[in-house]
C-alpha positions as CSV (number, residue, x, y, z in Angstrom):
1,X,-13.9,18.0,15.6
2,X,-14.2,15.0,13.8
3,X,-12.0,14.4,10.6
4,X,-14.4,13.7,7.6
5,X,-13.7,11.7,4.4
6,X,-15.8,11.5,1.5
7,X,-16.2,8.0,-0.2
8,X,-16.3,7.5,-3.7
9,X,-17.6,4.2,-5.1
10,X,-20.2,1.6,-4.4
11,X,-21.4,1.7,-0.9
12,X,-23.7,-1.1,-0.7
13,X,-21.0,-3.8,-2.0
14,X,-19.1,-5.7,1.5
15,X,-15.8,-5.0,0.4
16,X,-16.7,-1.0,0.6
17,X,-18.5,-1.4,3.8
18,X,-15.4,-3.0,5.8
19,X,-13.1,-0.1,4.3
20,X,-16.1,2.5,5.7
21,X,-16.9,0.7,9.0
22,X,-13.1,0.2,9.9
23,X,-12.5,3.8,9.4
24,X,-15.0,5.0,11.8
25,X,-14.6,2.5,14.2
26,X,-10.5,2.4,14.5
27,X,-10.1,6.6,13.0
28,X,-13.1,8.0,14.4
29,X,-13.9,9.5,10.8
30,X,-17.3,11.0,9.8
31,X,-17.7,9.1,6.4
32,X,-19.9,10.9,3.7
33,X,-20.5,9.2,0.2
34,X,-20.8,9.4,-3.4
35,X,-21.5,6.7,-6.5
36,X,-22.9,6.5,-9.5
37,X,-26.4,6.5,-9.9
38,X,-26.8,4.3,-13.3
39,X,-26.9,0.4,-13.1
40,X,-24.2,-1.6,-14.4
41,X,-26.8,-4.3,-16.2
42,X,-27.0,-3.9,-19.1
43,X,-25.4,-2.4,-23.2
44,X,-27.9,0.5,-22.7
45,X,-27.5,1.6,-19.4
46,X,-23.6,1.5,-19.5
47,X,-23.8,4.1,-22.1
48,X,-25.6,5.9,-19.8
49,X,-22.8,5.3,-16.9
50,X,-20.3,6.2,-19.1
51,X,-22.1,9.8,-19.9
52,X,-23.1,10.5,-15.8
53,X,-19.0,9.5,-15.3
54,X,-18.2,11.9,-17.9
55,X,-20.1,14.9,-15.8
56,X,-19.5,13.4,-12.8
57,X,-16.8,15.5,-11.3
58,X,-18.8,18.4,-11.5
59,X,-21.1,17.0,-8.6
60,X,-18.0,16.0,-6.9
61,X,-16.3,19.0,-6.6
62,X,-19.5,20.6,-5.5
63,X,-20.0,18.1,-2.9
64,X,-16.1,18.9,-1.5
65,X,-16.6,22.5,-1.4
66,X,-20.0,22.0,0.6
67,X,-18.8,19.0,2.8
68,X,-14.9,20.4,3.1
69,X,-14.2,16.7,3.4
70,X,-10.5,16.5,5.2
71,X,-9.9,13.6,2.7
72,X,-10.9,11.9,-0.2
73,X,-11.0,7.6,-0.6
74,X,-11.6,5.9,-4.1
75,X,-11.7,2.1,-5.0
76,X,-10.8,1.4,-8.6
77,X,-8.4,3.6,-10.2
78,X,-9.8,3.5,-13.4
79,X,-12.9,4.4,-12.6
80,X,-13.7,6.3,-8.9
81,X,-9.7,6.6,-8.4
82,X,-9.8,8.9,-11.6
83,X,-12.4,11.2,-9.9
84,X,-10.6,11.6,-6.5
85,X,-7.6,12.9,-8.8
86,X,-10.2,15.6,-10.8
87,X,-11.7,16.7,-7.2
88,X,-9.6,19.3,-6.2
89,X,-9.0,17.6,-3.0
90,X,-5.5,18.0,-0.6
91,X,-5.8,14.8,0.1
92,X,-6.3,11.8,-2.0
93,X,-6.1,7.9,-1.4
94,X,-7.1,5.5,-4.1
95,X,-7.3,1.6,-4.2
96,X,-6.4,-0.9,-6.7
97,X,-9.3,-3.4,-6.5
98,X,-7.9,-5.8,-9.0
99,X,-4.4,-7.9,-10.2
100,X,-4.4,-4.3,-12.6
101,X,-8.1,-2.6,-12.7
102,X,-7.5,-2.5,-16.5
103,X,-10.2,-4.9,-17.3
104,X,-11.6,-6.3,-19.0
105,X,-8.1,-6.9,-21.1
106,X,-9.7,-6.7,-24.7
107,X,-12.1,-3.8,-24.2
108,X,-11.8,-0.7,-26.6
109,X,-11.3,1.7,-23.6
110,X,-8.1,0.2,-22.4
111,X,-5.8,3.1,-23.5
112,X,-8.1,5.5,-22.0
113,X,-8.7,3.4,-18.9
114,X,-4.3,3.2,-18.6
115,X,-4.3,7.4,-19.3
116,X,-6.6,7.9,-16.5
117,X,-5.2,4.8,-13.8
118,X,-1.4,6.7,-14.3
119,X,-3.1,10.3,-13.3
120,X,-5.1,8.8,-10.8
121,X,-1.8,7.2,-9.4
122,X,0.3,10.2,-9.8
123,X,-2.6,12.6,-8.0
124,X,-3.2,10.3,-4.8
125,X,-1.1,11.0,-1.9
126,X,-1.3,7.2,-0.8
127,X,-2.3,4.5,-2.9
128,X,-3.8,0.8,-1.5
129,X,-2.9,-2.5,-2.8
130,X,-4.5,-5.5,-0.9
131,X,-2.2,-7.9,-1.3
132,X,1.0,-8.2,-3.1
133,X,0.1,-9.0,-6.6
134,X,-1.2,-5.6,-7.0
135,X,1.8,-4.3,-6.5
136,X,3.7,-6.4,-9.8
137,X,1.4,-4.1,-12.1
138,X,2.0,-0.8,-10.1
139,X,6.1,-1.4,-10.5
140,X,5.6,-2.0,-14.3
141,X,4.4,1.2,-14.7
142,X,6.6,2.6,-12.4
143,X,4.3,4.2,-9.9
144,X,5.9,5.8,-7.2
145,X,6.0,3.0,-4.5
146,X,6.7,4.9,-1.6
147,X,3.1,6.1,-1.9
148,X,1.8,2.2,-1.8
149,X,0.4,0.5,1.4
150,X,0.4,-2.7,0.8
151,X,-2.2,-4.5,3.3
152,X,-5.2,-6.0,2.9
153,X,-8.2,-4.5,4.6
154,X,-8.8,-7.6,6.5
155,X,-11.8,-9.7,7.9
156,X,-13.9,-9.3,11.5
157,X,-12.5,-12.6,12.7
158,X,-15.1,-12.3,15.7
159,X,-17.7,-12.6,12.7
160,X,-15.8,-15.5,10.8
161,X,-15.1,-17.8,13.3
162,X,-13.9,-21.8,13.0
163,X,-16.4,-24.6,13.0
164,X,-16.0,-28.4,12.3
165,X,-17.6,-30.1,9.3
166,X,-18.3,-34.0,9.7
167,X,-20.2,-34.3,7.2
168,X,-19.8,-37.5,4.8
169,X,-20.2,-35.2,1.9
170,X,-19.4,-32.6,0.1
171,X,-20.8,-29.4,1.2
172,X,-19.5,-26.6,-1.1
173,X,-20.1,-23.3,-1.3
174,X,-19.3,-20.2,-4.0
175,X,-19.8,-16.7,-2.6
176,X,-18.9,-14.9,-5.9
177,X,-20.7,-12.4,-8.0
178,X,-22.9,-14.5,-10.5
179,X,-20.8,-12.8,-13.0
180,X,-19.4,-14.9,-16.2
181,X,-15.7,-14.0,-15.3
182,X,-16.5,-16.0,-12.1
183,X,-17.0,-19.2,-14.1
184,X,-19.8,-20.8,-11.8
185,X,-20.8,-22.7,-15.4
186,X,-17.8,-24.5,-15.0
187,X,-18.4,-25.2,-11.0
188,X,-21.6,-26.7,-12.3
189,X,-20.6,-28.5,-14.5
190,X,-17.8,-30.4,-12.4
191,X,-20.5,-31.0,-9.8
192,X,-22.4,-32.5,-13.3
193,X,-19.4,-35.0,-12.8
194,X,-19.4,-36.0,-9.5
195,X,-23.1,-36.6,-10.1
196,X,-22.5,-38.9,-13.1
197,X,-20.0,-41.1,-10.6
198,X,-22.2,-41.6,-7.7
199,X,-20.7,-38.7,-5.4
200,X,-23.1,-37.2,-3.0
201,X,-22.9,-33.6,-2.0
202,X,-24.8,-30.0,-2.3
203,X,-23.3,-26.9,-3.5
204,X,-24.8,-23.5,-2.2
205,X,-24.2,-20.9,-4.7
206,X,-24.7,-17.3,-2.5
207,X,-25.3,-13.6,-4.1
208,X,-26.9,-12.2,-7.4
209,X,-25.8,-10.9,-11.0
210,X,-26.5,-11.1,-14.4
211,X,-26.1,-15.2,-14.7
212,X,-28.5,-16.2,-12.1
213,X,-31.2,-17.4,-14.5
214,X,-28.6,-18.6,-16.5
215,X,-27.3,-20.8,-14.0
216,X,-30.2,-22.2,-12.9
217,X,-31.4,-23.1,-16.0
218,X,-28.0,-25.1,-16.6
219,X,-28.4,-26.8,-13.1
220,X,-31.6,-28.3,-14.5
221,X,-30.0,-29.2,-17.6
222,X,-27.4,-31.0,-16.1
223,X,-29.9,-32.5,-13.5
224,X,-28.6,-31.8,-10.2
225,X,-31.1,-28.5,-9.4
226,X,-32.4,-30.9,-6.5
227,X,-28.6,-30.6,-5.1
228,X,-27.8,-26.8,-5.9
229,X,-29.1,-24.3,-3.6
230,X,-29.1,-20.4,-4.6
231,X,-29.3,-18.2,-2.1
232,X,-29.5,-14.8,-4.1
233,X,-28.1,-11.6,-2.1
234,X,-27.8,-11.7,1.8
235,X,-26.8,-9.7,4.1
236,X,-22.8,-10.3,4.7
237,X,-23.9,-10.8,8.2
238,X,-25.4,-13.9,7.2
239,X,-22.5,-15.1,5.4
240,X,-20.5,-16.8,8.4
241,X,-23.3,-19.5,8.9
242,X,-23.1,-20.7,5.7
243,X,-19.7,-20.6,5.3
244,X,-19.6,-22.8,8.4
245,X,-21.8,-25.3,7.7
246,X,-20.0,-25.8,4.1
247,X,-16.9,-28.3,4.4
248,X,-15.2,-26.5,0.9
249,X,-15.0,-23.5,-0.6
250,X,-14.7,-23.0,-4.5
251,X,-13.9,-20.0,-6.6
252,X,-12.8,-19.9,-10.1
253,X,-12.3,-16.1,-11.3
254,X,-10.3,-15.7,-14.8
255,X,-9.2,-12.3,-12.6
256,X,-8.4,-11.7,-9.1
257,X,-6.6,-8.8,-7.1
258,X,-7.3,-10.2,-3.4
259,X,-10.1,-11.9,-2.1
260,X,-11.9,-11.3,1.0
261,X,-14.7,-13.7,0.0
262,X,-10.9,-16.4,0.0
263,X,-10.2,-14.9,3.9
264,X,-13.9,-15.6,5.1
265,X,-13.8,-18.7,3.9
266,X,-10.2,-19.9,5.4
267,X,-11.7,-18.1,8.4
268,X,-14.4,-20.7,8.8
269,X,-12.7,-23.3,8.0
270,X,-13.5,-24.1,4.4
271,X,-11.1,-26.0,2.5
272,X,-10.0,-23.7,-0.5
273,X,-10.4,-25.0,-3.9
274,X,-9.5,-21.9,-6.4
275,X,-8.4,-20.6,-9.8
276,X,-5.0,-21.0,-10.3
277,X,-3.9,-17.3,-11.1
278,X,-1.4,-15.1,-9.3
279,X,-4.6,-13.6,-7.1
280,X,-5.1,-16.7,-5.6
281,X,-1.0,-18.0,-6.1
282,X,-0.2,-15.5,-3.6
283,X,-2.3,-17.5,-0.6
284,X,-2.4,-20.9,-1.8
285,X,0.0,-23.7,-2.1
286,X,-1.7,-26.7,-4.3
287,X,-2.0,-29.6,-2.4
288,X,-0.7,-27.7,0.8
289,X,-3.0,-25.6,2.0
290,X,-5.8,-26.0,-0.7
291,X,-6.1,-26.6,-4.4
292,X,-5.0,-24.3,-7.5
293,X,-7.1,-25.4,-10.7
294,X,-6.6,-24.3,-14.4
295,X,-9.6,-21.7,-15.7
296,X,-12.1,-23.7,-17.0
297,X,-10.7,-27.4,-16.2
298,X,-14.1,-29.0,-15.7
299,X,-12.2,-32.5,-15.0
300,X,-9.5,-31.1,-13.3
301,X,-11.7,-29.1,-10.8
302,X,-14.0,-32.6,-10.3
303,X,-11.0,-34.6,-9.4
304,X,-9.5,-32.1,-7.1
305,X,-12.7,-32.2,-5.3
306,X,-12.4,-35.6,-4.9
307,X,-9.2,-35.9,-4.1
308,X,-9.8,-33.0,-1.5
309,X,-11.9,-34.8,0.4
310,X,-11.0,-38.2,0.5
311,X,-7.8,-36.8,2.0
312,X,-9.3,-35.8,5.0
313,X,-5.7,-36.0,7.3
314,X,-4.6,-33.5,4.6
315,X,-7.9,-31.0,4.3
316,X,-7.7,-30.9,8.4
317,X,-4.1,-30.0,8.2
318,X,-5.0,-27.2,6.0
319,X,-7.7,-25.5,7.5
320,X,-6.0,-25.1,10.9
321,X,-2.9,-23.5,8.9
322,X,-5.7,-21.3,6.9
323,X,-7.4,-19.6,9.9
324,X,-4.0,-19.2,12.2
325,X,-2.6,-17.5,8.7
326,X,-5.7,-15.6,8.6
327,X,-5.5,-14.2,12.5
328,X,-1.8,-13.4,11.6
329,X,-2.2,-11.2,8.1
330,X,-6.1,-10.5,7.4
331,X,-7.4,-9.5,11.0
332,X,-10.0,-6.2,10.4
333,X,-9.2,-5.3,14.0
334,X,-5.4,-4.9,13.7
335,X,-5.5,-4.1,9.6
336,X,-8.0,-1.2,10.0
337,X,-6.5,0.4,12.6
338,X,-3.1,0.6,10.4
339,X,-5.1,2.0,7.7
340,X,-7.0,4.6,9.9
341,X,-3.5,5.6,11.5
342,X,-1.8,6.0,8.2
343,X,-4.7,8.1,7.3
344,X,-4.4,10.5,10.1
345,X,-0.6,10.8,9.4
346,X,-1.3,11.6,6.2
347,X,-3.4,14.1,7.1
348,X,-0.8,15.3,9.8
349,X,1.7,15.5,7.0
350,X,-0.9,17.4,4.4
351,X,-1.7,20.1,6.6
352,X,2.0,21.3,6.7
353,X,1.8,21.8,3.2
């Protein structure tokens, strides 16, 4: 019979569906779900999320003794992680998704979001960090470390594959959430500056969120709508071609745990060009194997663009570095099946207790 884990968080995002997918395909697990029902978008319905997530492990324990789920998975341990520990499951395994989950840093709820992250840490049997500089945050607080698997989930490299950009342009590409902490305002407005000296390229801006409007209303403003190109949200599966026909990939979070949207793109071949903060430290060198800008540099990021691809010699260099580094440490093939073997050692290991 086949082992069955219940999901908690949201299933439709890409990052959710690889952990999901992989699990099935590599553990042969039956995966069942649960998230929150409430939008995210806007003051009044996050009063609402708040009040469903305060009665929300009452569905959720209902839901384990129906299901009997083997196991229980939660991404974000402030939020979903918390509810895995309140489930009365044997078996628990929660993910940090960012550098600390306790974000944002000035909100009101941060002590209550740090009591409920250290229970959620203490209740989970094995606890995922996706890259090292989750872990810096997890040692501060001094979470048990023999429980942490520290390995990104990885990317379907079959998916993601290599492809060479001649153009005699900038083609740039953002695959971020249309979020403000993403800083696409900024992106813009260094493009603004290329445009002002005479620089041809196009920028394709890919998903949805709250500053779409907003961003095309500042692309107008700074006259280069005829050169942007927003794509809204597309199907992941979709994502490879445009990442291939893009020569540079740009991402400028204040915040970052790791990034698969950063492996895709080194995948493909895109020249990285990212906000210089310890997410993004950990896989790029400046000047080696991409570009580390300050948060919010608008000349900074317009002259590292230049720079990036006048040096062509050194761009080529680092994209063939970028995907072999990807086949070695983010490969959803080998990754996945170390996660779904853990899990069944795990579960192994909880049945003798």
């Amino acid at each position: 019979m086949k082992r069955k884990i219940l999901f908690l968080g949201e299933s439709y995002r890409a990052d959710a569906i690889t952990w999901m997918k992989g699990l099935k395909e590599f553990g042969d697990f039956e995966i069942i779900t649960w998230e929150l029902q409430t939008p995210n978008n806007s003051k009044l319905n996050r009063f609402k999320r708040i009040a469903e997530y305060f009665f929300s492990h009452i569905s959720i324990r209902k839901i384990v003794r129906q299901e009997k789920p083997d196991m229980i998975i939660a991404e974000r341990t402030t939020s979903y992680g918390f509810l895995a520990a309140l489930s009365g499951s044997k078996t628990i395994a929660v993910a940090q998704q960012g550098r600390t989950d306790l974000w944002p840093e000035g909100s009101v709820l941060l002590p209550f979001k740090k009591f409920i992250q250290k229970y959620a840490f203490k209740k989970a049997h094995l606890i995922h960090a996706w890259g090292p500089v989750m872990t810096i945050s997890m040692k501060a607080i001094g979470v048990d470390m023999s429980k942490v698997l520290v390995l990104p989930k990885g990317i379907d490299l079959s998916l993601f594959t290599p492809s060479t950009n001649n153009s005699n342009k900038i083609e740039a590409i953002v695959t971020r959430s249309l979020q403000p902490e993403y800083r696409h305002d900024s992106i813009l407005k260094a493009f603004s500056v290329l445009n002002q000296k005479g620089i041809d390229f196009s920028l394709t801006i890919v998903g949805d969120g709250t500053r779409l409007q907003f961003l095309k209303d500042l692309a107008r403003e700074l006259q280069i709508e005829n050169k942007v190109f927003f794509t809204g949200r597309i199907p992941n599966t979709d994502l490879p071609k445009l990442l291939q026909q893009s020569n540079i990939y740009i991402s400028m979070p204040i915040t970052e745990g790791v990034s698969a949207s950063l492996f895709e793109a080194m995948a493909c071949n895109c020249y990285p060009v990212v906000s210089d903060i310890p997410g993004n430290q950990s896989w790029i060198k400046h000047r080696e194997n991409g570009q580390l800008i300050e948060i919010d540099n608008i000349e900074m990021l317009a002259e590292e663009l230049i720079w990036s691809f006048e040096n062509a010699e050194s761009r080529n260099n680092a994209i063939f570095r970028n995907r072999k580094f990807v086949e070695e440490n983010a490969n959803y093939d080998i990754n996945m099946k170390v996660i779904a073997d853990k899990y069944h050692e795990l579960l192994n290991l909880r049945a003798t207790v």
